[in-house]
LODREN-757658 format. One line per 8 residues: number of its first residue (from 1); for each residue x, y, z of N, C-alpha, C. Coordinates in Angstrom, 3 decimals. Layout:
N
NUM> X:Y:Z:X:Y:Z:X:Y:Z ~ ...
REM end
This chain:
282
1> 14.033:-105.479:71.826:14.451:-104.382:72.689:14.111:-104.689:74.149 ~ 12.770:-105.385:74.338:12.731:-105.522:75.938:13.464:-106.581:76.105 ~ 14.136:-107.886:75.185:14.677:-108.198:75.974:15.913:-107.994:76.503 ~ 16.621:-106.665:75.612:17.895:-106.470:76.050:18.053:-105.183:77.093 ~ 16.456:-104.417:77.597:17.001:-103.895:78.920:16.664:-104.967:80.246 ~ 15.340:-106.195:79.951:15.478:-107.193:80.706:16.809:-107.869:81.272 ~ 17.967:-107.939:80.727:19.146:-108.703:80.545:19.983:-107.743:81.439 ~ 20.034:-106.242:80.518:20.727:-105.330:81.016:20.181:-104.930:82.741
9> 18.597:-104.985:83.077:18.514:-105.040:84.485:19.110:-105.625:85.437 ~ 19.048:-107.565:85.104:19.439:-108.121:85.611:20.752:-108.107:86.133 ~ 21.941:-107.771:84.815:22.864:-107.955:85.105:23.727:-106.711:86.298 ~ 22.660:-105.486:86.009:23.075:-104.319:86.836:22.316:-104.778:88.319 ~ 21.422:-105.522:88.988:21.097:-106.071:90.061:22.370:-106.853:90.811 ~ 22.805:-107.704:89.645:23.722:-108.745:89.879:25.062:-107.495:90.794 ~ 25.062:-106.428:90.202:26.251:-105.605:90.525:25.834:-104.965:91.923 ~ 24.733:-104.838:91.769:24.655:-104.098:92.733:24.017:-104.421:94.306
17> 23.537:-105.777:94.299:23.284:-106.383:95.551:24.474:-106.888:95.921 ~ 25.726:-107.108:95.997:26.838:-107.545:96.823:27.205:-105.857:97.594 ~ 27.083:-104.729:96.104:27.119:-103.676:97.382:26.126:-103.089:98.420 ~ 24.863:-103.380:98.116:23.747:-102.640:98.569:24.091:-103.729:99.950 ~ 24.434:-104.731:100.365:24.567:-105.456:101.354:25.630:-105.524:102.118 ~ 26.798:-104.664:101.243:28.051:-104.327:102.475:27.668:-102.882:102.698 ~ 26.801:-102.013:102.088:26.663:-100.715:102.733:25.622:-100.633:103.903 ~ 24.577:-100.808:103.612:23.164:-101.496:104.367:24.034:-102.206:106.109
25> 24.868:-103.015:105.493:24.566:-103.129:106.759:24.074:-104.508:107.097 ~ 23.758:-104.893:108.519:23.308:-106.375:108.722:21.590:-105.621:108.861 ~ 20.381:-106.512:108.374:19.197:-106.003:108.476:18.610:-105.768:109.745 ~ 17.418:-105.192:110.075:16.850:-105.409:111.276:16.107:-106.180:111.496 ~ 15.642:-106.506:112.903:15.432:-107.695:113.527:14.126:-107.805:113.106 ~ 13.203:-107.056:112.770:11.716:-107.510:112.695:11.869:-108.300:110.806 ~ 13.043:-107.936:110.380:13.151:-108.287:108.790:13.400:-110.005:109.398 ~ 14.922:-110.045:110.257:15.185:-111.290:110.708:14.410:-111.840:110.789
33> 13.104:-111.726:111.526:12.087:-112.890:112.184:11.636:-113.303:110.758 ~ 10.901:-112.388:109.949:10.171:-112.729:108.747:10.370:-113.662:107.997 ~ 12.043:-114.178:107.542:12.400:-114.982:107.242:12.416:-114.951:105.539 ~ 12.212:-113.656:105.235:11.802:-113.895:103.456:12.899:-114.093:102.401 ~ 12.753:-115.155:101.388:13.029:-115.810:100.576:12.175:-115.502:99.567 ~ 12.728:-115.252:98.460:12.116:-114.880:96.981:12.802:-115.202:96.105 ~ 11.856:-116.100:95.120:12.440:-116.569:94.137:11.463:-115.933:92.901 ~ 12.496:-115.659:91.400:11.654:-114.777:90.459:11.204:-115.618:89.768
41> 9.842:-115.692:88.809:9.608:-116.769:87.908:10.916:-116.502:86.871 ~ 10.703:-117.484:85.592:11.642:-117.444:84.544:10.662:-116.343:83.996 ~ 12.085:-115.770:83.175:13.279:-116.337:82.959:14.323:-116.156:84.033 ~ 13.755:-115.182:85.018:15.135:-114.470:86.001:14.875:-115.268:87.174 ~ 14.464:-116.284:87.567:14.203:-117.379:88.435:15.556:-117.761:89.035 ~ 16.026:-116.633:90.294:17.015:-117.530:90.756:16.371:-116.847:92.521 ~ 16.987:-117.560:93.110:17.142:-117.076:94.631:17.892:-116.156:95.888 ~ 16.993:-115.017:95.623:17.306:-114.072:96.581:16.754:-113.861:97.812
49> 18.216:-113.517:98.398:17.983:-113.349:99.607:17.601:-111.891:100.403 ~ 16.225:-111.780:100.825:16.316:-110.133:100.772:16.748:-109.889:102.144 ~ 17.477:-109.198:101.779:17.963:-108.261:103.453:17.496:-106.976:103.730 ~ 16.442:-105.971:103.019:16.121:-104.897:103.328:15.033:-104.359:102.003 ~ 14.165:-103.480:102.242:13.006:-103.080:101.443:13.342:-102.874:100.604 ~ 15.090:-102.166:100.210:14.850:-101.663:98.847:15.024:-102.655:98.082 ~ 15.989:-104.058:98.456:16.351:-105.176:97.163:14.725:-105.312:97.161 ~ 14.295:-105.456:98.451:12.746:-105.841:97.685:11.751:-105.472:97.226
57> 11.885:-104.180:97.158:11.170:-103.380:96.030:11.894:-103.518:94.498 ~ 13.016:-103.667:94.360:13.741:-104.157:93.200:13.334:-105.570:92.735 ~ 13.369:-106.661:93.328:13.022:-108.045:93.184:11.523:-107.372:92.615 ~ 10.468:-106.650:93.124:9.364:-107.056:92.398:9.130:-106.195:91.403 ~ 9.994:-105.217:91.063:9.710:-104.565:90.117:10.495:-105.380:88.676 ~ 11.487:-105.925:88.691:12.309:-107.074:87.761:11.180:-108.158:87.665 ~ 10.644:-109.161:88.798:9.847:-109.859:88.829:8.406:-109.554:87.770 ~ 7.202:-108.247:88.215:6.950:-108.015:86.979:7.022:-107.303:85.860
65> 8.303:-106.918:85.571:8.522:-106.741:83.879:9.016:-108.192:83.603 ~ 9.303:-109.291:83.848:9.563:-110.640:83.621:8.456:-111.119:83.390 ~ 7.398:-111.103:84.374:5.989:-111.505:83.859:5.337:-110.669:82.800 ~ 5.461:-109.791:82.453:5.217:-108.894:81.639:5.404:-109.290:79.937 ~ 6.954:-109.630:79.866:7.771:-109.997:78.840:7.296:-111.542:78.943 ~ 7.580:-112.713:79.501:7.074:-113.782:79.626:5.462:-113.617:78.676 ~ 4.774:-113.279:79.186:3.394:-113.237:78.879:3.379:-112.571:76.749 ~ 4.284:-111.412:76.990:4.450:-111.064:75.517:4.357:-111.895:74.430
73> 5.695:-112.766:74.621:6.499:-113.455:73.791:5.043:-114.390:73.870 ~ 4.749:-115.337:74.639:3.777:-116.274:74.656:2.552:-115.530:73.489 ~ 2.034:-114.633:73.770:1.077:-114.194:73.100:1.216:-113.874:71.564 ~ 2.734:-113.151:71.976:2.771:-113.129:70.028:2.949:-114.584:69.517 ~ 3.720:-115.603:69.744:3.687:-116.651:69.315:2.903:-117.385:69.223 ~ 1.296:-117.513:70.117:0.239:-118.093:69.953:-0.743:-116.847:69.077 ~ -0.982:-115.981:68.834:-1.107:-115.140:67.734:-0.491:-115.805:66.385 ~ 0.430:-115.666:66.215:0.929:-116.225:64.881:0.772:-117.770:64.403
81> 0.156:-118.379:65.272:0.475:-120.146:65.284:-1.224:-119.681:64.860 ~ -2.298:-118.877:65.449:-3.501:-119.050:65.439:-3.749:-118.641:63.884 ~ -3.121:-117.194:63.946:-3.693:-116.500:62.788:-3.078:-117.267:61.244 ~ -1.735:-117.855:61.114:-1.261:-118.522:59.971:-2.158:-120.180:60.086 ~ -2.490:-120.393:60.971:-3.405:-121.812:60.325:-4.906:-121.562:60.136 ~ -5.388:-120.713:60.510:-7.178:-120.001:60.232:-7.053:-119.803:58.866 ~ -6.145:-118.660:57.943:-5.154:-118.453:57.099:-5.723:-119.510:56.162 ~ -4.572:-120.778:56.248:-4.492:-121.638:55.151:-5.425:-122.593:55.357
89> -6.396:-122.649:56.465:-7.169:-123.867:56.318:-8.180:-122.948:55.915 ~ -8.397:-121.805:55.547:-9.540:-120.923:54.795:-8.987:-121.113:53.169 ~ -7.915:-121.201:53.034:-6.763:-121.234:51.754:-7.156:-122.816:51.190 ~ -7.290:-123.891:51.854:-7.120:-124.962:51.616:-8.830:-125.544:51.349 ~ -9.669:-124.857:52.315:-11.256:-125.029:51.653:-11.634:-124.412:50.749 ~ -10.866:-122.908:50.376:-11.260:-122.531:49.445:-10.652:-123.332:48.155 ~ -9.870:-123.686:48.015:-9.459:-124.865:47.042:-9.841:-125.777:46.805 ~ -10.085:-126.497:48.305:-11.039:-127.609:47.806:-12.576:-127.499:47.098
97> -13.325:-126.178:47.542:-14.218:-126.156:46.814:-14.161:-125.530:45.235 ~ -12.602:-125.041:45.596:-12.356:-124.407:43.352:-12.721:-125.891:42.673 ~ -11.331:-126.897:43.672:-11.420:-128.126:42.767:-12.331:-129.147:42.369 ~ -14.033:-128.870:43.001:-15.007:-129.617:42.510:-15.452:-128.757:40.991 ~ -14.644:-127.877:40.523:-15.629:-127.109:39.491:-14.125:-127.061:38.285 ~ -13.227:-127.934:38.731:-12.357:-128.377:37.990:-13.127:-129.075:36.425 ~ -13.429:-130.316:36.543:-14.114:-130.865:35.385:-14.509:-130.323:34.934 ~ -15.669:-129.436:34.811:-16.301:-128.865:34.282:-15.360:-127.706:33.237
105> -14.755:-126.803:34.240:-14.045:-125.643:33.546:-12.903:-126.561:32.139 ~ -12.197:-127.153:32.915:-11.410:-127.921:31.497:-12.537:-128.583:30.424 ~ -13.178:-129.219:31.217:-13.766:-129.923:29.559:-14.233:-128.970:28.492 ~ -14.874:-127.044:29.306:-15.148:-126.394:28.668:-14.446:-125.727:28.108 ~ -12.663:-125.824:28.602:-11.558:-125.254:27.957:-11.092:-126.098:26.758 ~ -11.655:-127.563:26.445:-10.945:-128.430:25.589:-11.986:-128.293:24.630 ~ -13.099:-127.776:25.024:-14.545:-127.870:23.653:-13.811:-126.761:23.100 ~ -13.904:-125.553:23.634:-13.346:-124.195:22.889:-12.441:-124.299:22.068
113> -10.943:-125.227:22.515:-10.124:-125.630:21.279:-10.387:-126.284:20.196 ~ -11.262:-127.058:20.626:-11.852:-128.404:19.289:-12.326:-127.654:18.557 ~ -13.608:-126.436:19.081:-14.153:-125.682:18.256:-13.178:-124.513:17.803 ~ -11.964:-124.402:18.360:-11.661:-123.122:17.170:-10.341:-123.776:16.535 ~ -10.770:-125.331:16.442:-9.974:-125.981:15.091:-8.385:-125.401:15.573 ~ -7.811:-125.810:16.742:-6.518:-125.000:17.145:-5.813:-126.466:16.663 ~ -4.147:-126.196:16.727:-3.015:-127.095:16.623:-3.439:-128.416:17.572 ~ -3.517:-129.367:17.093:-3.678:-131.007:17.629:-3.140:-131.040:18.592
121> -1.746:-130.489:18.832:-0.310:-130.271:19.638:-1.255:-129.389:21.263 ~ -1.991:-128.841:20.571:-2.221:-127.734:21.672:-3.662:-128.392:22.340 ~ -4.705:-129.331:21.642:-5.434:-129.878:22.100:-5.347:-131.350:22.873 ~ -5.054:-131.107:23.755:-4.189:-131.843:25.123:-5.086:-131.440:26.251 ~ -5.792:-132.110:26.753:-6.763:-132.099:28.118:-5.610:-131.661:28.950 ~ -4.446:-132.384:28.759:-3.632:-132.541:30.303:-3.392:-130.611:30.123 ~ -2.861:-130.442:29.115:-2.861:-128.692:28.994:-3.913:-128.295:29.522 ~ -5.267:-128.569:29.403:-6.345:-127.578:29.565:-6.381:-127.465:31.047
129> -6.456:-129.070:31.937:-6.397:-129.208:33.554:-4.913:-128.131:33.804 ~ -4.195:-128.425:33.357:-3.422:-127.521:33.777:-3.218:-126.074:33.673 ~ -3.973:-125.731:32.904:-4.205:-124.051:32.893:-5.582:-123.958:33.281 ~ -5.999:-124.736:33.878:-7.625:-124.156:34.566:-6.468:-124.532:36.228 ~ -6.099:-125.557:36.434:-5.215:-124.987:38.024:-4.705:-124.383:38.164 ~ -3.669:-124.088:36.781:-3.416:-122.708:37.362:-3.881:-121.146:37.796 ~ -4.973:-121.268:37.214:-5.700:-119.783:37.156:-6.187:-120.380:38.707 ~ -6.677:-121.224:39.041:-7.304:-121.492:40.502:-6.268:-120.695:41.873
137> -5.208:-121.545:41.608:-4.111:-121.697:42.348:-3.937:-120.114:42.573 ~ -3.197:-119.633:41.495:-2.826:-118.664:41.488:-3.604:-117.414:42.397 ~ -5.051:-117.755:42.882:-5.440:-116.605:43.342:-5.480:-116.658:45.274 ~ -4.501:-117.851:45.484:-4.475:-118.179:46.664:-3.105:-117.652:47.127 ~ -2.178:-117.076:46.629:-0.565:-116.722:46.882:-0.942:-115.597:47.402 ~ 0.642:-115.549:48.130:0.312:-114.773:49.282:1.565:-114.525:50.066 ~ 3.317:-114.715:49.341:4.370:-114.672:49.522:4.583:-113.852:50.790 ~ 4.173:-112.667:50.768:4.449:-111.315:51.516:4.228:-111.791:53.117
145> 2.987:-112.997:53.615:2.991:-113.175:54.726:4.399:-114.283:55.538 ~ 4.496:-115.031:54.216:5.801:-115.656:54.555:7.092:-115.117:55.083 ~ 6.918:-113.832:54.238:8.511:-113.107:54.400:8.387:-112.515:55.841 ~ 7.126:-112.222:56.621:7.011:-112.026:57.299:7.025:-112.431:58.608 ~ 6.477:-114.006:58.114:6.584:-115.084:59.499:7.939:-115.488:59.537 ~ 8.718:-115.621:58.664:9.776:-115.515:58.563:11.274:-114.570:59.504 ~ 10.805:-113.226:58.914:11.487:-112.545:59.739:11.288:-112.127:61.147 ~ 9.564:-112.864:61.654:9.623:-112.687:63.195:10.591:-113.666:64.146
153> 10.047:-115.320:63.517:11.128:-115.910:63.559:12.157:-115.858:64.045 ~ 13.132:-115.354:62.450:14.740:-114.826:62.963:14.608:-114.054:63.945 ~ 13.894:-112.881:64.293:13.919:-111.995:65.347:14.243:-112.375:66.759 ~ 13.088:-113.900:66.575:12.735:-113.901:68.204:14.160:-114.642:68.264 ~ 14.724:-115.536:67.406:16.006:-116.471:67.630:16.985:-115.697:68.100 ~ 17.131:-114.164:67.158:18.032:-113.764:67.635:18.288:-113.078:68.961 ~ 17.218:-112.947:69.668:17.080:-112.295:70.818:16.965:-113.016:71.312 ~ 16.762:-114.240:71.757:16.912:-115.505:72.752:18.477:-115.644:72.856
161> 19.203:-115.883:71.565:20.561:-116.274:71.401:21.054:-115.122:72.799 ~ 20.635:-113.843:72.142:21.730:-113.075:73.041:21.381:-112.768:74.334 ~ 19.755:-113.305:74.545:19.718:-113.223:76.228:20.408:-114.134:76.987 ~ 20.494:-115.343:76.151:21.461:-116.922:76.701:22.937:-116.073:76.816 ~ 23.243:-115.448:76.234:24.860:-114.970:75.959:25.018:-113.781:76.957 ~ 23.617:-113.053:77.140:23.803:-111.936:78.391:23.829:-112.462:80.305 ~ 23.041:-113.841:79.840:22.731:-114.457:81.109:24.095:-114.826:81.833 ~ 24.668:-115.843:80.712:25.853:-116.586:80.784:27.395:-115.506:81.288
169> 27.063:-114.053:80.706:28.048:-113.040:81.180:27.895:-112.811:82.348 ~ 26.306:-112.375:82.835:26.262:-112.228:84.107:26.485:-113.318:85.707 ~ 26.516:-114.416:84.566:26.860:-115.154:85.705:28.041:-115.266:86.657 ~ 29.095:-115.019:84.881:30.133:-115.087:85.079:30.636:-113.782:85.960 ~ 30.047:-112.741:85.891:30.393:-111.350:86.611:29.957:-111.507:87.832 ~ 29.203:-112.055:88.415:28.418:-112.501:89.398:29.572:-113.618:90.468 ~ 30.036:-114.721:89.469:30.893:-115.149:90.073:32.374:-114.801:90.543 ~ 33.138:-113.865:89.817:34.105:-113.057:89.817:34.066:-112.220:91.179
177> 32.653:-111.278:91.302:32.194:-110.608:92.350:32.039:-111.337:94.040 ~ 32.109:-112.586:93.679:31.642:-113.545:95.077:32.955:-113.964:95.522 ~ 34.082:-114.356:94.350:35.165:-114.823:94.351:34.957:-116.448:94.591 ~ 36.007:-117.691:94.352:35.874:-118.598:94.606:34.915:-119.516:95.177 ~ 34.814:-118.767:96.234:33.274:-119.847:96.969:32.033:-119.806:96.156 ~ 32.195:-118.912:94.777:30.679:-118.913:94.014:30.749:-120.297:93.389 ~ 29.323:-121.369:93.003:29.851:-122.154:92.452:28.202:-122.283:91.722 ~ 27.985:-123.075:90.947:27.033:-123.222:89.917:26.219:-124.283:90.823
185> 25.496:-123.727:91.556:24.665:-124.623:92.328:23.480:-125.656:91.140 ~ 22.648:-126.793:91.915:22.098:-127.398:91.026:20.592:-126.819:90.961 ~ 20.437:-125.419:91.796:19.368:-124.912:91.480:19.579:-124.087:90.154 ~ 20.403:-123.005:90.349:20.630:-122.694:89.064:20.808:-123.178:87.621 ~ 21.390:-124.629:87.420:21.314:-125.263:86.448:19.898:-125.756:85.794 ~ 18.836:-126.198:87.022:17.851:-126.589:87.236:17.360:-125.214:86.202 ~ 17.148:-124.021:86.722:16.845:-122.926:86.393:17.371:-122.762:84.537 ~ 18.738:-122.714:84.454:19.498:-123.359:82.768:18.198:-124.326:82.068
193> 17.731:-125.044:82.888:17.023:-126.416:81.583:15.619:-125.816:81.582 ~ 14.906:-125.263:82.717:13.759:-125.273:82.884:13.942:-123.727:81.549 ~ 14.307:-122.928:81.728:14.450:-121.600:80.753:14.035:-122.785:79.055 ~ 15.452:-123.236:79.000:15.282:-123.716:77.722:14.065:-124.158:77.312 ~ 13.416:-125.369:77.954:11.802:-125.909:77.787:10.858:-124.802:77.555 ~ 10.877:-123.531:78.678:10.239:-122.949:78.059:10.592:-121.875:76.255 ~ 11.595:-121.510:76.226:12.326:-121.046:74.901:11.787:-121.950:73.802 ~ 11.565:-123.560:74.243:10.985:-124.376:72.992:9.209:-124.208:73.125
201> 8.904:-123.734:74.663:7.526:-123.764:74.506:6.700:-122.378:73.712 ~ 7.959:-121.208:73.717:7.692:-120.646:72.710:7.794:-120.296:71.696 ~ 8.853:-120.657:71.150:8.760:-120.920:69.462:8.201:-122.156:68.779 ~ 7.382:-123.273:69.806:6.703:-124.113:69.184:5.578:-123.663:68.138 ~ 5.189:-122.653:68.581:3.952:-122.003:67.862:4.145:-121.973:66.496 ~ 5.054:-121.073:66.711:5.865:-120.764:65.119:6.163:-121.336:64.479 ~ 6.961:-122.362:64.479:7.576:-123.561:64.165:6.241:-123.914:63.304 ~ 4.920:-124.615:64.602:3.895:-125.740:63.771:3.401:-124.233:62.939
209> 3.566:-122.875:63.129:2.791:-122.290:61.959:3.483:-122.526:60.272 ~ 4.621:-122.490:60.660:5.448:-122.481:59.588:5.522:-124.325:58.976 ~ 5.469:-125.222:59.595:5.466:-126.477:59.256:3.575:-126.735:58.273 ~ 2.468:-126.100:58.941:1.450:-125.754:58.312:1.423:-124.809:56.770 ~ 2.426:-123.605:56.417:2.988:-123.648:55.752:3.708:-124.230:54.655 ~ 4.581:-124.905:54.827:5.039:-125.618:54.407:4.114:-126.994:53.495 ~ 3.105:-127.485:54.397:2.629:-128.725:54.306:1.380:-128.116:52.841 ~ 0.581:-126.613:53.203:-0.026:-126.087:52.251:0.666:-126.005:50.973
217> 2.102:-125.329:50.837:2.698:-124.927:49.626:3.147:-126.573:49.186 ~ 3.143:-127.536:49.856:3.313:-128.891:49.022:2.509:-129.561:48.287 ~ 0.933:-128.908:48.757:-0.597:-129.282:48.539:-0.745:-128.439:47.165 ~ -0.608:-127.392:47.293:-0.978:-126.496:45.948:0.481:-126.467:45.166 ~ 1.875:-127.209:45.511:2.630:-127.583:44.039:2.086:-128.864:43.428 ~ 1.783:-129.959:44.150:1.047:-131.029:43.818:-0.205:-130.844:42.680 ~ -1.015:-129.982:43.257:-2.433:-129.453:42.575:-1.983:-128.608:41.230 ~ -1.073:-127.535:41.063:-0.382:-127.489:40.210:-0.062:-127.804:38.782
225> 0.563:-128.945:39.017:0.725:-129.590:37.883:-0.304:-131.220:37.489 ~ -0.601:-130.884:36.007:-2.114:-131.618:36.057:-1.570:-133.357:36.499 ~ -0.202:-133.461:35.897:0.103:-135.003:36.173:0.583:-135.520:37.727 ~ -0.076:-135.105:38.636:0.438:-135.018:40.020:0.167:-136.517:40.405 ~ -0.955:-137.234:39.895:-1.125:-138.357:40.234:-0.882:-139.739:39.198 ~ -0.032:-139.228:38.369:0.956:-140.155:37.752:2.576:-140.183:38.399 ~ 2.853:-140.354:39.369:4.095:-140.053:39.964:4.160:-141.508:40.267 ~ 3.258:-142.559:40.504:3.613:-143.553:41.187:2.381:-144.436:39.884
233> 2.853:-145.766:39.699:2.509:-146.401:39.148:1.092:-147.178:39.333 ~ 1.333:-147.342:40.890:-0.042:-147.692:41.810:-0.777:-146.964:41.799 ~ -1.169:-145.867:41.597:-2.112:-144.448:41.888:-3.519:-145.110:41.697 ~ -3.686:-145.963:40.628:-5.277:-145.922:40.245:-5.444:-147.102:41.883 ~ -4.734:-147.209:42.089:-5.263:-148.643:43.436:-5.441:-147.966:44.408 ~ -4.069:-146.656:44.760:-4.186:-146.011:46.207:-5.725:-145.385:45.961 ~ -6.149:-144.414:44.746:-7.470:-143.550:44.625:-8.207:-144.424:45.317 ~ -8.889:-146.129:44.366:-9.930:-146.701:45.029:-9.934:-147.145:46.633
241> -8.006:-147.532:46.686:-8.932:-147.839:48.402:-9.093:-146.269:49.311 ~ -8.563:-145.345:48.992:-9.110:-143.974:49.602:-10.337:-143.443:49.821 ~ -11.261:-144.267:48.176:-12.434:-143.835:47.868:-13.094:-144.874:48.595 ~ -12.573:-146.136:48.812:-13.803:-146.593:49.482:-13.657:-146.779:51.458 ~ -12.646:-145.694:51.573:-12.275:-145.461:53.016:-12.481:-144.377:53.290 ~ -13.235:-143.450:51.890:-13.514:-141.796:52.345:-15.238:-142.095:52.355 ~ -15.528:-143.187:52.404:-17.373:-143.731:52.403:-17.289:-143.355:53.599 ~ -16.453:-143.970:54.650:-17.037:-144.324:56.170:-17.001:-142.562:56.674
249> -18.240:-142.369:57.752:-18.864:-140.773:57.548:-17.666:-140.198:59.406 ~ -16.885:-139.217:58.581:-15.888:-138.962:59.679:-15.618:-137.375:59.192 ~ -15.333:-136.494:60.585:-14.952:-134.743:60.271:-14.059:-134.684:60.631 ~ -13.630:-133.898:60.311:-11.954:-133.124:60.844:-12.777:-131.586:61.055 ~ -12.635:-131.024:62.762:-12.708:-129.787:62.615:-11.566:-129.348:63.734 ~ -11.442:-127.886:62.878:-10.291:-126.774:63.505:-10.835:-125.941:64.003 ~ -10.693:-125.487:65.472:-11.179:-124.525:66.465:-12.170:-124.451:66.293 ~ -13.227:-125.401:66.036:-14.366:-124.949:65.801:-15.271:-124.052:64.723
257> -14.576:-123.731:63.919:-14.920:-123.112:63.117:-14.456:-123.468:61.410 ~ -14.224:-124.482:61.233:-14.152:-125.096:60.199:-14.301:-126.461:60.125 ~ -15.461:-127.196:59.361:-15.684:-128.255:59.392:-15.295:-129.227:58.044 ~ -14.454:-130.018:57.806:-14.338:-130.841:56.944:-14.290:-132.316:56.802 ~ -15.120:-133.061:55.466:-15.702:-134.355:55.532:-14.876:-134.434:54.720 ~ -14.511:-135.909:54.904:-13.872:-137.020:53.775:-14.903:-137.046:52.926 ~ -16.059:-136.214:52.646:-17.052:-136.792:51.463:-16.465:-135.105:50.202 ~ -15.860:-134.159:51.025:-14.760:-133.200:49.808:-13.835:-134.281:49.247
265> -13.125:-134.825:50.103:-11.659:-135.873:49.311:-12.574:-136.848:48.533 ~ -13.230:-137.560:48.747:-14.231:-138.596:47.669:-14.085:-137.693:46.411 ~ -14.988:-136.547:46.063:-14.976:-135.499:45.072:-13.530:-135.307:44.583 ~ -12.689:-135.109:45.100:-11.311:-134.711:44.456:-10.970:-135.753:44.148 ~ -10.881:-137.402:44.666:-10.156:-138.240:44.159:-10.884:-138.980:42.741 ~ -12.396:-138.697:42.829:-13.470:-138.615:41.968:-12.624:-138.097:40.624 ~ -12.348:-137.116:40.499:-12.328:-136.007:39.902:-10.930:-136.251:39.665 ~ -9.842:-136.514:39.763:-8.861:-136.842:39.400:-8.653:-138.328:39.025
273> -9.540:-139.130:39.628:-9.682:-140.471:38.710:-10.348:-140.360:36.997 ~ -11.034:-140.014:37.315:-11.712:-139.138:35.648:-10.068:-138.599:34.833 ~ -9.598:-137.283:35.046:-8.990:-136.945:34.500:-7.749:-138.070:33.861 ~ -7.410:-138.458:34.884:-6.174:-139.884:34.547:-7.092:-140.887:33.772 ~ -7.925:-141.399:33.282:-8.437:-142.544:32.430:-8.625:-141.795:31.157 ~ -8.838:-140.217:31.075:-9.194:-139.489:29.914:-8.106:-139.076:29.676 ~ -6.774:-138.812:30.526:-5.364:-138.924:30.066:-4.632:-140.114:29.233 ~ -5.203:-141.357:29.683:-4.897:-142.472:29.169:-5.204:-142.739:27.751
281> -6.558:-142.112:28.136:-7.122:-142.697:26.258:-6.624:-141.612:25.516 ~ -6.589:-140.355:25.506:-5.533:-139.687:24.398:-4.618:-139.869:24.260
REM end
């Protein structure tokens, strides 16, 4: 919504400074000396020429609701980039610490079958790892925020689309109004690219929240299913040189507030080397 009375301002400025400047009049002389030139930040960053107090009480009242809206959009999008990766890297330690208590829970899910004398068919480790991840897994979903990052997303796309499509009208009304001698100077174009860069500088947020996303729900389909590390034939070679490249003592931390060692991945690849040799021998 703000950005379509932002658009709608602009374009009613556009109308109305060719008349406010044949009624007005030529300015007065103490304006003459002053010499003022004003240019708006983006998105409405073009160059006016003021000829009298009121365009320029107009220029700064457009100017900040532009900074206003500018500043918005930035904030919700670094909001959402912050709050969806705090999110899953709380999502992703808490997993990693389910999955050191993996072994344990299956081997105690495969004694229980042995002991209640169940179908041979059904006493399958790879079954048991796989219904102890799933009960893990399962308590980390969380669909509802997706649908959500999702539809801000589309939102913001679609309201960019049609400020590009309100801009592009007003230009054109703008030029109609000047007649012929209007022409697409290379400031204004300048103004065209610099908009866009920023349009990518704010849906970058989103984007890496949703690519973080993405990269989690590939982590927990992997974890998932118990045969994740039979996919490739090499696996038992990639584990050892991982394991003896998760020795050397190195952290990964996020904002400061989450600290993680390659001595968790040692444990998981630990722990899934086990399971695959006890897959083998049954």
């Amino acid at each position: 919504m703000a950005i379509f009375i932002l658009v709608g301002v602009s374009i009613i400025f556009g109308f109305v400074t060719p008349f406010l400047e044949r009624t007005r009049g030529r300015p007065s002389k103490e304006l003459l000396e002053l010499h003022i030139t004003y240019e708006l930040i983006l998105p409405l960053q073009y160059p006016f020429q003021i000829n009298n107090w009121f365009l320029y009480a107009v220029v700064n009242i457009v100017q900040s609701y532009s900074h206003f809206l500018l500043g918005y959009i930035y904030g919700i999008g670094l909001y959402l980039f912050i709050i969806t990766s705090l999110d899953f890297l709380r999502v992703i330690h808490n997993l990693i610490s389910s999955i050191k208590n993996i072994n344990f829970l299956a081997e105690l899910l495969y004694l229980e079958q042995v002991k209640r004398k169940s179908n041979r068919r059904k006493m399958n480790l790879q079954l048991c790892i796989s219904s102890t991840l799933k009960k893990i897994i399962k308590q980390h979903q969380n669909l509802k925020r997706l649908q959500i990052l999702a539809r801000d997303i589309s939102d913001a796309l679609l309201g960019l689309a049609f400020f590009f499509l309100m801009l592009s009208i007003g230009v054109s009304f703008k030029a109609f109004a000047k007649g012929s001698e209007f022409t697409l100077t290379g400031k204004l174009v300048q103004v065209y690219i610099s908009t866009a860069i920023e349009v990518l500088g704010i849906l970058m947020p989103c984007i890496l929240g949703q690519v973080i996303i993405d990269m989690s729900e590939d982590i927990k389909m992997m974890l998932y299913f118990a045969d994740w590390y039979k996919w490739h034939r090499f696996v038992v070679r990639d584990v050892l040189i991982f394991q003896e490249a998760s020795k050397i003592h190195f952290e990964l931390k996020y904002f400061g507030l989450f600290t993680c060692s390659l001595a968790t991945f040692t444990d998981i690849m630990n722990c899934s080397y086990k399971f695959y040799s006890l897959l083998r021998i049954s």
